[in-house]
Backbone as CSV, one residue per row, in Angstrom:
resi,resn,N_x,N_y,N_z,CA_x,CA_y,CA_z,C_x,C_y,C_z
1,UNK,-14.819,-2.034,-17.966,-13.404,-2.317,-17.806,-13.033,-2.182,-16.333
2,UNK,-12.436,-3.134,-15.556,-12.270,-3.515,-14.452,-10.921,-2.195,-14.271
3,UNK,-11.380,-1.599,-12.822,-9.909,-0.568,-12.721,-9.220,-0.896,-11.486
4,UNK,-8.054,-0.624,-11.369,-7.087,-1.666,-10.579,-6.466,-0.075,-9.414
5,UNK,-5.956,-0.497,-8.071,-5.799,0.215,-7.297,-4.243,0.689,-7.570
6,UNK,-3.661,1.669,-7.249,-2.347,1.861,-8.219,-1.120,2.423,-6.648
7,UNK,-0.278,2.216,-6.232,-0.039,3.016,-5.317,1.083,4.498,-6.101
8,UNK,0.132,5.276,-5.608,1.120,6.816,-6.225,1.856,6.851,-6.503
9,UNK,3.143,6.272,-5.536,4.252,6.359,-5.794,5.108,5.727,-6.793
10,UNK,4.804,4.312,-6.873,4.693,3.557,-8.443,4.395,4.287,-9.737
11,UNK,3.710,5.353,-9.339,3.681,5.987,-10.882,4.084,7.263,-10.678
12,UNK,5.390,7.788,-9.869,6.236,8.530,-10.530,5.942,9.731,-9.176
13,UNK,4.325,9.645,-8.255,4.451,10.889,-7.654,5.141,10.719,-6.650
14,UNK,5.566,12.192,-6.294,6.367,12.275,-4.897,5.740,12.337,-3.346
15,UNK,5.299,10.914,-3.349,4.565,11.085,-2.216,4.899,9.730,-0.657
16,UNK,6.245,9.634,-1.443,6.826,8.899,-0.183,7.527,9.206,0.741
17,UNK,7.555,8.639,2.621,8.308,9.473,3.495,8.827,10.301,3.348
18,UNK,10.303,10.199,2.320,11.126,10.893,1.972,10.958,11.774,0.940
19,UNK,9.683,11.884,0.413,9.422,12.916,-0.906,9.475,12.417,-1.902
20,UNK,10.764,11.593,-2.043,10.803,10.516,-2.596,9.972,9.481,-4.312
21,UNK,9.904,9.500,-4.936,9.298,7.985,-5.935,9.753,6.607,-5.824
22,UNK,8.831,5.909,-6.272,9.377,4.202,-6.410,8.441,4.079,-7.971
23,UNK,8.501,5.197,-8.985,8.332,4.356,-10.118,9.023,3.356,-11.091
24,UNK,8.062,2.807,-11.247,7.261,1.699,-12.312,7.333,2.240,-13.483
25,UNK,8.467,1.205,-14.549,8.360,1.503,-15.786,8.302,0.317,-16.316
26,UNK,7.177,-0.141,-16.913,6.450,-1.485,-17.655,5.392,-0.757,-18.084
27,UNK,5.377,-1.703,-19.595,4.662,-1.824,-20.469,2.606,-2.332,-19.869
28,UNK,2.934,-2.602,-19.233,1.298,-3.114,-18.508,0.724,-1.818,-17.427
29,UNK,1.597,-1.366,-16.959,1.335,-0.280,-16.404,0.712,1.028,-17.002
30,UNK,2.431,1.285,-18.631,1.816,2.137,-18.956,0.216,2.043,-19.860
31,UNK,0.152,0.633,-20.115,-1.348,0.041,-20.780,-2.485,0.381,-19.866
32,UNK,-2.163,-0.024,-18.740,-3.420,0.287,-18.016,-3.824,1.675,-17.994
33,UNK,-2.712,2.425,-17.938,-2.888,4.295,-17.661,-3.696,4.655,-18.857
34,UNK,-3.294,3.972,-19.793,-3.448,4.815,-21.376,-5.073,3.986,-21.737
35,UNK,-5.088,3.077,-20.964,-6.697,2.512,-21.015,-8.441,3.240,-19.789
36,UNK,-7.327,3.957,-18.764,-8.318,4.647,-17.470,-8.793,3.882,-16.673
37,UNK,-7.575,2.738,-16.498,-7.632,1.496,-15.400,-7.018,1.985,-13.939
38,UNK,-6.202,2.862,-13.876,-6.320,3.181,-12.647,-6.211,4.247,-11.960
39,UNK,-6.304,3.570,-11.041,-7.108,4.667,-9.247,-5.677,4.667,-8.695
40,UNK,-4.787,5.989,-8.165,-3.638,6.127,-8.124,-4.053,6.248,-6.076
41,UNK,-3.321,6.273,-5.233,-3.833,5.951,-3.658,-2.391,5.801,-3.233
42,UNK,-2.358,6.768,-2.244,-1.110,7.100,-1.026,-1.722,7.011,0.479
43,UNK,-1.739,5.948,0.692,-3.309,5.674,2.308,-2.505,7.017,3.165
44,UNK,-1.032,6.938,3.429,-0.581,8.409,4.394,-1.076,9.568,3.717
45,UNK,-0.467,9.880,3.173,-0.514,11.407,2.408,-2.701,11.504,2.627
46,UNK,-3.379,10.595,2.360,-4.964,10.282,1.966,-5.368,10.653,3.359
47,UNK,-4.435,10.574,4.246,-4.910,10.258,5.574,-4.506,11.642,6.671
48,UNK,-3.768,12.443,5.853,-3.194,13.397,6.233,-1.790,13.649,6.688
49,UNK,-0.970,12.909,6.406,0.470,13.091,6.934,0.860,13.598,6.023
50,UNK,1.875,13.996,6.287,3.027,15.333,5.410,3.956,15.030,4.241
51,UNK,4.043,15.416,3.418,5.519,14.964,2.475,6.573,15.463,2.953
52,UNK,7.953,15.762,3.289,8.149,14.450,3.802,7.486,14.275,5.164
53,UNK,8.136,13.372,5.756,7.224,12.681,7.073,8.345,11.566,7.496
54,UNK,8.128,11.258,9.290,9.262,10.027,9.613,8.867,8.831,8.773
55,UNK,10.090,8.021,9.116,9.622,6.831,8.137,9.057,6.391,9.213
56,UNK,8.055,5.362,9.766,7.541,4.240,10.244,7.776,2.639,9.794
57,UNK,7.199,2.634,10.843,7.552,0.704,10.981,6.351,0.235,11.653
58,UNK,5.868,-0.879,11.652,4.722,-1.670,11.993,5.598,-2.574,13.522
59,UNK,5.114,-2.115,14.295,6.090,-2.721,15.829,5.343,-4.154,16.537
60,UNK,6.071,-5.266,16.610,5.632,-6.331,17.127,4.577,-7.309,16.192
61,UNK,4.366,-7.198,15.328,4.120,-7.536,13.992,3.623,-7.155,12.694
62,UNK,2.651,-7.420,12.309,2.152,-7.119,10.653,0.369,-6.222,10.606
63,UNK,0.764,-6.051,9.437,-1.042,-4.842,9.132,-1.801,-5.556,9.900
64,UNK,-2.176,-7.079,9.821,-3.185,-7.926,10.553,-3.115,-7.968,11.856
65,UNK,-2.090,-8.036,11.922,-1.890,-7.229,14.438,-2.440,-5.989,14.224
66,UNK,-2.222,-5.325,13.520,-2.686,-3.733,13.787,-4.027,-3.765,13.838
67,UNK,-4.597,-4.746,12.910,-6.039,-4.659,12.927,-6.714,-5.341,13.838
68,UNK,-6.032,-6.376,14.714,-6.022,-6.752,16.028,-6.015,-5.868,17.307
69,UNK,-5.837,-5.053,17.184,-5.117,-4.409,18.265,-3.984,-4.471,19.015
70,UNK,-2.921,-5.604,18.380,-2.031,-6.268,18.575,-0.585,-5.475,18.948
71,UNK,-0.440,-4.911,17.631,0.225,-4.068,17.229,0.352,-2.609,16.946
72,UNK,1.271,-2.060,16.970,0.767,-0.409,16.397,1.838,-0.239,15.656
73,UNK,1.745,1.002,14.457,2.728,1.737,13.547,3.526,2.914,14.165
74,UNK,4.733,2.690,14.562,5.092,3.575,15.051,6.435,4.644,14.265
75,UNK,6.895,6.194,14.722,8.028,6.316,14.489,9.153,6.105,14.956
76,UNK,10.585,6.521,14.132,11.518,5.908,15.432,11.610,6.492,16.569
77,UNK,11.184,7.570,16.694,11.231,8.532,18.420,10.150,7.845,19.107
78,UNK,9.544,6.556,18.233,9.024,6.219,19.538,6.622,6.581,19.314
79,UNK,6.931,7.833,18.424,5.374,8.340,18.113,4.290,7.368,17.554
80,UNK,3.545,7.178,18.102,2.187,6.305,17.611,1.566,7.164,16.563
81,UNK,1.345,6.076,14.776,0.756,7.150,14.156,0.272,5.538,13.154
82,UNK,-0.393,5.026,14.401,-1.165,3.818,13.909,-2.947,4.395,13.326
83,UNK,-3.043,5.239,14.235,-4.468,6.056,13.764,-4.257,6.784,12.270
84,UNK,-3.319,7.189,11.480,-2.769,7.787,10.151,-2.999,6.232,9.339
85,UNK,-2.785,5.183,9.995,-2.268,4.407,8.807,-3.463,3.084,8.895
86,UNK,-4.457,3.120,10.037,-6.031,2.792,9.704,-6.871,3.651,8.855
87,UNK,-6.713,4.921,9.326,-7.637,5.776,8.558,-7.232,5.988,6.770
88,UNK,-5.956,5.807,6.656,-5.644,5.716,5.143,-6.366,4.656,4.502
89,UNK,-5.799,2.916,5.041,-6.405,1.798,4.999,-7.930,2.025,4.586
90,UNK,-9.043,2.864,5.542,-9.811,2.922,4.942,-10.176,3.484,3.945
91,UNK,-9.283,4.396,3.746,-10.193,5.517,2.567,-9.325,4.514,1.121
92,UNK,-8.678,3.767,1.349,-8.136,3.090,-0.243,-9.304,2.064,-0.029
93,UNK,-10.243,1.428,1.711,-10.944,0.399,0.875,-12.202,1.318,0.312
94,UNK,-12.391,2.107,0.654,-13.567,3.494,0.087,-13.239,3.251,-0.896
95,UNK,-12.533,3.586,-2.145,-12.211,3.786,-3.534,-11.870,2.413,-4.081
96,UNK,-11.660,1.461,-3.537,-11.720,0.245,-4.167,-13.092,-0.100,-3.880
97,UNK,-13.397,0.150,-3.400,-15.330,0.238,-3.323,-16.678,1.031,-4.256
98,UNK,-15.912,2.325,-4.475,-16.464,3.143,-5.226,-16.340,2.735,-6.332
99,UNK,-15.148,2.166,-6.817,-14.627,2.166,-8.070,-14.879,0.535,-8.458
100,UNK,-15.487,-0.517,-7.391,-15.447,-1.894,-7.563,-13.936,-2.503,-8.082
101,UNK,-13.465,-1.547,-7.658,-12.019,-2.457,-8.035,-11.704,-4.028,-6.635
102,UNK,-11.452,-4.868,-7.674,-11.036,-6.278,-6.948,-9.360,-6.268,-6.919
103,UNK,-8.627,-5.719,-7.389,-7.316,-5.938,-7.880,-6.174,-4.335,-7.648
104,UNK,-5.188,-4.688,-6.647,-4.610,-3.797,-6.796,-2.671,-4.137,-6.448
105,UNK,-2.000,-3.116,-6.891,-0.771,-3.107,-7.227,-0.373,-2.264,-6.203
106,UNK,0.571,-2.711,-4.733,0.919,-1.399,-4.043,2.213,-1.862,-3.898
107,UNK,3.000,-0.522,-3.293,4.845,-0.578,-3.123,5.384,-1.532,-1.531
108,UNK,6.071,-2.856,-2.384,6.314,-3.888,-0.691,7.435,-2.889,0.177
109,UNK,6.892,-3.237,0.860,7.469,-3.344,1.893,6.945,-1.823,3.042
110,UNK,6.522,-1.432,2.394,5.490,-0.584,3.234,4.693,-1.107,4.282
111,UNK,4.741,-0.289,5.162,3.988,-0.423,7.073,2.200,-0.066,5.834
112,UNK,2.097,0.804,5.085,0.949,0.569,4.587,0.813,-0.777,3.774
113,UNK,1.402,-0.468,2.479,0.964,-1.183,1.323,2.175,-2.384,1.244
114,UNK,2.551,-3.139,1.885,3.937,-4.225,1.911,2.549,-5.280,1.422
115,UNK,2.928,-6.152,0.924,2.276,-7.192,0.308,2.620,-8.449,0.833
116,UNK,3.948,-9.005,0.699,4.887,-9.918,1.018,5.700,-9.605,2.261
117,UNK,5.921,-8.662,2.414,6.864,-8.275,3.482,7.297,-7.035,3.908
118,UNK,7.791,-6.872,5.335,7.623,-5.262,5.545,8.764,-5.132,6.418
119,UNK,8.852,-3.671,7.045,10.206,-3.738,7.728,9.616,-4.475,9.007
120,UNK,10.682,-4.637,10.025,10.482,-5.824,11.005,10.357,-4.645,12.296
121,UNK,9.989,-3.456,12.098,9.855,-2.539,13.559,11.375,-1.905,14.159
122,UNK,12.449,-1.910,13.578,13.903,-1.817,14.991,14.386,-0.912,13.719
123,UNK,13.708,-0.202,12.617,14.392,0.559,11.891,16.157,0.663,11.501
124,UNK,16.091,-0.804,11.009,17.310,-1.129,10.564,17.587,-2.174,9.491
125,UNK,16.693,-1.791,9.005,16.046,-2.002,7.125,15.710,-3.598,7.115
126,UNK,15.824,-3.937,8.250,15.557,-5.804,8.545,13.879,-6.496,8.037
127,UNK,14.008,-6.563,7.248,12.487,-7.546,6.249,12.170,-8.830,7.206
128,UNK,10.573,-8.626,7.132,10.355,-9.956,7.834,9.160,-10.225,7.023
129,UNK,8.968,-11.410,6.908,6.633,-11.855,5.823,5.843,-10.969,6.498
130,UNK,4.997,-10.334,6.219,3.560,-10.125,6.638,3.335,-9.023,5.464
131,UNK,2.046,-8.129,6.000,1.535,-7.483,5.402,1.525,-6.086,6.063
132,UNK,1.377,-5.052,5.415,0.940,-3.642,5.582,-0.226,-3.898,6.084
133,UNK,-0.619,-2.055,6.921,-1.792,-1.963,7.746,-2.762,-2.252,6.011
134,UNK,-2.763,-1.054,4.477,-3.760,-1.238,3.949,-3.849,-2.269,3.623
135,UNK,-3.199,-2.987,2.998,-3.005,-4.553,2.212,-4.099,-5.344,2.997
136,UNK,-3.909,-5.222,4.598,-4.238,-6.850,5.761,-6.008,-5.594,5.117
137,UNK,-6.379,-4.636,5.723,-7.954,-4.734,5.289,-8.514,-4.976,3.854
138,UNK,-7.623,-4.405,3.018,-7.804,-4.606,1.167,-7.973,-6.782,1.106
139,UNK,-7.118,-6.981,1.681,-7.335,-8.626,1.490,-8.473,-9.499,2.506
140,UNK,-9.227,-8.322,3.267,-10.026,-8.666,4.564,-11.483,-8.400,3.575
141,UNK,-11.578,-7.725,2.900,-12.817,-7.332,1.992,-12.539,-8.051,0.760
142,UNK,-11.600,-9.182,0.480,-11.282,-9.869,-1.113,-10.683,-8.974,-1.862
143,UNK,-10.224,-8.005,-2.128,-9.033,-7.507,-2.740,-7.476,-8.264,-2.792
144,UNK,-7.142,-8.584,-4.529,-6.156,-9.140,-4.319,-5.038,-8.082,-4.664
145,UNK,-4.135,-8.226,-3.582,-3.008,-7.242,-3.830,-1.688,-7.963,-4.132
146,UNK,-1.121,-7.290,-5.103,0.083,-7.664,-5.818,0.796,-6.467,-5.715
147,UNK,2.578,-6.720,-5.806,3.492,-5.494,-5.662,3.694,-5.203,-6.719
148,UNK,4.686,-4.125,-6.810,5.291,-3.728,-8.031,6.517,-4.877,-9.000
149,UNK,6.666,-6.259,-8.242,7.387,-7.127,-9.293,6.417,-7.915,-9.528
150,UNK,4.861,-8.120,-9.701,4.392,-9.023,-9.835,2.763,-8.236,-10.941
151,UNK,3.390,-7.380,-11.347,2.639,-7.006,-12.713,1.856,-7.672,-13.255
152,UNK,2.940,-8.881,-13.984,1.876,-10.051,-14.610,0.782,-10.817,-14.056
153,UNK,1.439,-10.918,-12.467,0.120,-11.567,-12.308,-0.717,-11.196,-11.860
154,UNK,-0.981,-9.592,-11.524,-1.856,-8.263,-11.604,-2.844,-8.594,-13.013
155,UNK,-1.966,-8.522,-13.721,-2.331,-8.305,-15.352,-3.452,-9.765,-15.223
156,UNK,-2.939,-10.613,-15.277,-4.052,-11.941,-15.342,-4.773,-12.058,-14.150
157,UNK,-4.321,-11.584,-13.308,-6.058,-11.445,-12.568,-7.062,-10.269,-13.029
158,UNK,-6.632,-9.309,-13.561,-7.458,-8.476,-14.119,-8.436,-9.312,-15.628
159,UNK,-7.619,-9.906,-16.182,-8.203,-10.590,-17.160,-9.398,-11.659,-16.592
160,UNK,-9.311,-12.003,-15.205,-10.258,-13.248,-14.791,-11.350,-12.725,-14.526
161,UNK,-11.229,-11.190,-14.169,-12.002,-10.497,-13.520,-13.521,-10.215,-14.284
């Protein structure tokens, strides 16, 4: 049975900037839990940053600049904590590795896990397309990542799998 990458906070723990949750209440979710489909992954908290913690932003563009060298993750005072949010990146592709998971579900709009879109860097809640630092390496190794509104089609790629 194929197991799918889960981001923590989607399922209820308190492990966002703010201490914070962004759970997920669907029926496919709670299926997968109650089946031992998934691998639950906070790339900060994995990586060593604090509960709470500043919020960050991805500055001058998306996860894929970062992995360029393009870009960096910064806080709003300004702190570089682009090294926190590679080293997370890796340890979720570690466990999607360990675990052969192809398929994972993380929270948009995250400087990590944004899928579709993330904040735009000027910390003033402004959305722009790209991707999180983990997402741009998870989709650099074939991992397909889907957010938390796109369940279903989580769900049927798990079925192709």
């Amino acid at each position: 049975m194929e197991k799918i990458l889960i981001s923590a906070c989607l399922l209820g723990q308190r492990v966002r900037y703010d201490g914070k949750t962004l759970p997920v209440e669907d029926n496919l979710l709670e299926r997968w839990l109650a089946e031992g489909r998934v691998i639950a992954v906070c790339p900060e908290v994995d990586a060593g940053m604090g509960i709470p913690r500043a919020a960050a932003e991805i500055s001058a563009g998306d996860g894929k600049d970062v992995w360029a060298d393009n870009a960096r993750v910064l806080i709003k005072n300004g702190d570089d904590v682009t090294a926190y949010f590679k080293k997370g990146a890796q340890l979720a592709l570690a466990l999607c590795q360990q675990h052969g998971i192809k398929v994972a579900v993380l929270s948009e709009r995250s400087p990590s896990c944004g899928s579709s879109s993330i904040y735009d860097g000027s910390f003033t809640r402004q959305k722009i397309p790209g991707t999180g630092v983990t997402v741009a390496l998870l989709e650099q190794h074939g991992i397909e990542v889907f957010n938390q509104y796109q369940l279903q089609e989580a769900d049927r790629r798990l079925t192709d799998c």
